[in-house]
C-alpha positions in Angstrom: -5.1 36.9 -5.8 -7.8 35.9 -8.3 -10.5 33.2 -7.0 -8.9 30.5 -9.1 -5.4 31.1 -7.1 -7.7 30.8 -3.8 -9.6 27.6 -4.6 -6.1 25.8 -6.2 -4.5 27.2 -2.9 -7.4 25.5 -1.1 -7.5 22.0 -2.9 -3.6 22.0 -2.2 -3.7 22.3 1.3 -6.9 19.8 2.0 -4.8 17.4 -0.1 -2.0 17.9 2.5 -3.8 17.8 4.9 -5.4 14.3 4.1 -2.3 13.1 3.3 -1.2 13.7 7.0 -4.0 11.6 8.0 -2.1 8.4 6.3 -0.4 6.2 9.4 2.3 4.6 7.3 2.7 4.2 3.8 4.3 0.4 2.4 4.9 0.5 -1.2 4.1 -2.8 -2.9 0.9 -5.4 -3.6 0.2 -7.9 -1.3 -0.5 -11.4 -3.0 -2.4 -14.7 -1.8 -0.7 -17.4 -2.6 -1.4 -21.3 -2.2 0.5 -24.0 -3.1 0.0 -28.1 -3.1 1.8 -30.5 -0.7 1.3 -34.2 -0.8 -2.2 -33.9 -2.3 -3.7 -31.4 -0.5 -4.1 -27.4 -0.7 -1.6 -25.7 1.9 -2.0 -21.8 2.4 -3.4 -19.3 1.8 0.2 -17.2 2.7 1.1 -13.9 1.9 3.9 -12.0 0.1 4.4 -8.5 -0.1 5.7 -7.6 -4.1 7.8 -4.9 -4.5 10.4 -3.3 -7.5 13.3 -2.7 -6.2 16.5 -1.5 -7.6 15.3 -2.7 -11.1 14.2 -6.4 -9.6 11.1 -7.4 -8.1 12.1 -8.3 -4.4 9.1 -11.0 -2.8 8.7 -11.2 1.0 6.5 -13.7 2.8 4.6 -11.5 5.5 3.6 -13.2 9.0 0.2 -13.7 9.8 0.7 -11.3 12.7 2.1 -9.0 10.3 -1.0 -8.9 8.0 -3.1 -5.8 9.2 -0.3 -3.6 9.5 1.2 -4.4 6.2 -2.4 -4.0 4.9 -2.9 -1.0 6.0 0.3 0.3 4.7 -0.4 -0.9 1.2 -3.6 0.8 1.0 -2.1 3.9 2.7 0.2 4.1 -0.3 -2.7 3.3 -2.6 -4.2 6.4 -1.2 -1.1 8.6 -1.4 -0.8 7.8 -4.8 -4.6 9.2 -6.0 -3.9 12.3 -4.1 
């Protein structure tokens, strides 16, 4: 094996290996959204946007829901540069 095989074989496994370090992966963005009710700002809430089957599905996340659904989106963030 030549030093380039052994350093692309090295690179591939680190990048394995950090992508085992992910917890959970969510594909999607999560969006802030306001809106106005009887004159007066209401919100912030969150969605979680998603394609799906050729159609962008919208969910409304719970505020108990918000870390773990954050930490999933950036987890897939991260997947996706490696």
């Amino acid at each position: 094996m030549t030093n380039l095989h052994l350093s692309v074989q090295r690179q591939k496994a680190a990048i394995l290996q950090e992508m085992e370090q992910i917890p959970h992966i969510i594909r999607g963005k999560l969006s802030s959204q306001t809106y106005e009710s009887k004159g007066r700002s209401q919100g912030p809430y969150f969605t979680l946007q998603r394609w799906d089957a050729g159609k962008n599905k919208s969910q409304r996340i719970a505020p108990q829901q918000l870390p773990a659904i954050q930490e999933g989106v950036a987890g897939f963030e991260r997947f996706q540069q490696l």
